[in-house]
N, C-alpha and C positions, 0 to 999 in steps of 0.2 A: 965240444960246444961250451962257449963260454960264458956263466951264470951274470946277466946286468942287475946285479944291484940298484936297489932305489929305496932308501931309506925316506923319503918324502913322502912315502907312502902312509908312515903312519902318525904324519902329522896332518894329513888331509883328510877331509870328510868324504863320506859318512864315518872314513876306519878309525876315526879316532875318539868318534862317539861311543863305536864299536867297543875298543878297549876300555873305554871307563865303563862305559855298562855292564860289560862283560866282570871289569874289575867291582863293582858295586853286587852285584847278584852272588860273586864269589864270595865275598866278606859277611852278605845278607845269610848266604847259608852259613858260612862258618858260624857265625858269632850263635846263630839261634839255634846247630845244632850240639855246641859246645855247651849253651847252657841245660839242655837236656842230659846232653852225658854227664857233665856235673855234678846236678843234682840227683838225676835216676844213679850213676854210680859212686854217689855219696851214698846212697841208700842202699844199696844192693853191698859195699861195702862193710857199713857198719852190721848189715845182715851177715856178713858172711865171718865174723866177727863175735858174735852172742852166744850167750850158754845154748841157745834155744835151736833145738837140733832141727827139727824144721825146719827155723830159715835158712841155719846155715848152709843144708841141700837145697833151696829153693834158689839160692843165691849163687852157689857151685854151678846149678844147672842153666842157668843164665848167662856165669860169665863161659861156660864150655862150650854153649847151642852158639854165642854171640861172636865167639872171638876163633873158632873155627870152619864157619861157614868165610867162605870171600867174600869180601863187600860188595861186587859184580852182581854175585847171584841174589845177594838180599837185596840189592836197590832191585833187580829184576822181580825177584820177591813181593816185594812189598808195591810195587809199579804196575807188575801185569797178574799176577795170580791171586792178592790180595782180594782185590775189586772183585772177581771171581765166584771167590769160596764164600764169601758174605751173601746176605739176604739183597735179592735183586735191588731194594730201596736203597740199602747202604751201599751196595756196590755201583748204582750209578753216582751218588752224591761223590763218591770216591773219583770217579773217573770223570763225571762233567762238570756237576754241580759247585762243588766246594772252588773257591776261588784258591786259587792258582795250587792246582793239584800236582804237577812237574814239582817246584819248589816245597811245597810241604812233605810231599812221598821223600824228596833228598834230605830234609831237615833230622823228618822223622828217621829213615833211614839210618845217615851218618851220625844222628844222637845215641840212638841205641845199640849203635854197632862199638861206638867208642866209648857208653858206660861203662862199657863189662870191660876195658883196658884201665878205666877210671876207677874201676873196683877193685880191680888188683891193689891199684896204686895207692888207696886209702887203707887196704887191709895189710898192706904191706907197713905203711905212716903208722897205725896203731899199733901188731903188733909188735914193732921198733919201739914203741915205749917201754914193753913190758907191763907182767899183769898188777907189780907193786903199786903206779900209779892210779891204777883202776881199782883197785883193794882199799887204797887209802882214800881216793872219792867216795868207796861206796863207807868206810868206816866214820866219814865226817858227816854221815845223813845224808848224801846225793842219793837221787833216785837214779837205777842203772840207765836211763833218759838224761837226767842230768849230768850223769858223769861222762856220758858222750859228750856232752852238747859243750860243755863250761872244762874239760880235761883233756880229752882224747883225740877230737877233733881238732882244737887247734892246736896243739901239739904235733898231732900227725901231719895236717895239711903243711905246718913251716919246713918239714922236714923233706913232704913230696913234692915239695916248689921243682925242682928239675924235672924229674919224670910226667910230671903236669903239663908243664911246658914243652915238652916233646910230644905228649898227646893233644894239646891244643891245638901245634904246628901239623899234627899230623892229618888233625880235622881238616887242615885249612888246604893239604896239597889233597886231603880226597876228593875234598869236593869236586876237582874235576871230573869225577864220573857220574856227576848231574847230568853231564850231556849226554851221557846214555839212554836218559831217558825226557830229553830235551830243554834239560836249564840253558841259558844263552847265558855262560857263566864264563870267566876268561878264557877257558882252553877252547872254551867251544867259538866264541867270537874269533879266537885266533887262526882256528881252522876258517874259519866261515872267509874273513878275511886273506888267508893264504889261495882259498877257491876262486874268489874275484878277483882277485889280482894276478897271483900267482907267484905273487912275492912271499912264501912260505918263512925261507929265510930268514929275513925281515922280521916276521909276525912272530914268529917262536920265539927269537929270542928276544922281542921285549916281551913276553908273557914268562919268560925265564927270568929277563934283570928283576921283571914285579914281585916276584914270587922269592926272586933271594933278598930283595929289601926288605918285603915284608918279616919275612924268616930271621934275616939279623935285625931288624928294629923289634922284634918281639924278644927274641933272646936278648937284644942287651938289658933292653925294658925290666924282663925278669930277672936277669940276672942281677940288675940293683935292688930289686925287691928280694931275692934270695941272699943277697947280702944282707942286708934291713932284719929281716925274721930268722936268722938263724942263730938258734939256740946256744951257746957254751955249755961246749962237752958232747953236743949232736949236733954235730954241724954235717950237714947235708952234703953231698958230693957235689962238686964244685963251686962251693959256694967260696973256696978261697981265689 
C-alpha cells in the first residue's frame, strides 16, 4: 500500500494554529521551568559546596532522590499522587482550583527534576576554581556570602556555559512529556494532528525540523556567548 503524501496539510487550518500553539505552550514550559532549575540548582549547588555539613547532605540528598527517579514517574508524581497525600483543601486547589494546573504541575515538575543536574554543574564550576580563590576572598574581608556571590559564581558559571546549555536543551526536549499529563504542547498537537488527518508523517517531522532549529539556534547562540566569557587559562570545553 502506497503512503499519499500531503504536505498541505500543515499549512492549512485548524493544523497550523495547531503547531504554533503547540510550539508556544512548548517554549512557555521550557523557559519557566529553566528558570526554576536555575536558580533552585544554583542553590542547591552552592549548598553542596560549604564547610557546613548539613547542607552539604541536604543537598547530596536532593540531587540523588532528583536525578534518579524518571521524569515519567515524577511528572506522574507530582500530577496524580501529589493532590492526593495533601490536606483535602490543598489537594483540590491542586487539581481544580489553581489556574491551569497541567502546565504548572510540568513546570514545576521539569524545574525541579533539572536542578539537581543544575547542581551538579555549578558544584562542578566551583570546585574547578579551587579552594586558593575562595581563601584569598575570604582573606580580603568577604563574607563566605560574599565570596560566593562577587568570586565563585561568576567564575564557575563562565566556565559551565556548555553543560548549561546541554541542560537548558534538555529542558526543552522534555517537555514533551507534559502531554502525559495533557499540556497541548508541540508533540502533543503533533499527535493530535497525525489522528485527524492521518498524515502522521507529515506532522512528525516538522515537529522534528522545530526542535533541531531551535537546538542549533540555541547552541550557536551560546556558543558566542561561551566564546565572550571565557576565561585565559580556563577555557571551557569547547569553547574553541
Amino acid at each position: 500500500m502506497q503512503y499519499n503524501w500531503n504536505w498541505a496539510v500543515l499549512i492549512t487550518e485548524p493544523y497550523l494554529g495547531w503547531i504554533a500553539s503547540g510550539f508556544g505552550w512548548t517554549v512557555a514550559v521550557s523557559c519557566a521551568a529553566w528558570i526554576i532549575a536555575f536558580f533552585l540548582g544554583s542553590a542547591i549547588g552552592v549548598m553542596r559546596t560549604t564547610e557546613i555539613r548539613a547542607l552539604r547532605i541536604a543537598g547530596a540528598v536532593y540531587v540523588e532522590t532528583f536525578r534518579n527517579i524518571p521524569l515519567l514517574v515524577q511528572m506522574f508524581l507530582w500530577y496524580f499522587v501529589l493532590p492526593e497525600i495533601l490536606p483535602k483543601s490543598a489537594g483540590d486547589w491542586l487539581k481544580r482550583d489553581m489556574p491551569l494546573p497541567e502546565y504548572w504541575t510540568a513546570v514545576v515538575c521539569l524545574g525541579t527534576y533539572t536542578a539537581a543536574r543544575v547542581a551538579e554543574q555549578v558544584r562542578a564550576g566551583i570546585n574547578t576554581i579551587g579552594r586558593g580563590q575562595h581563601f584569598a576572598a575570604l582573606a580580603i574581608g568577604l563574607t563566605p556570602i560574599q565570596a560566593y556571590r562577587n568570586v565563585l559564581l561568576p567564575i564557575g558559571y563562565r566556565i559551565i556555559v556548555p553543560p548549561l546549555t546541554s541542560d537548558f536543551l534538555g529542558v526543552f526536549k522534555n517537555s514533551s512529556l507534559a502531554l502525559t499529563i495533557g499540556v497541548l504542547e508541540l508533540t502533543a498537537q503533533t499527535r493530535q494532528i497525525g489522528e485527524y488527518t492521518f498524515q502522521g508523517f507529515e506532522s512528525f517531522t516538522a515537529a522534528t525540523l522545530i526542535y533541531l532549529a531551535v537546538t542549533f539556534t540555541v547552541m550557536a547562540f551560546m556558543r558566542r556567548i561561551e566564546t565572550r566569557t571565557a576565561i585565559p587559562g580556563m577555557i571551557s570545553l569547547g569553547a574553541k
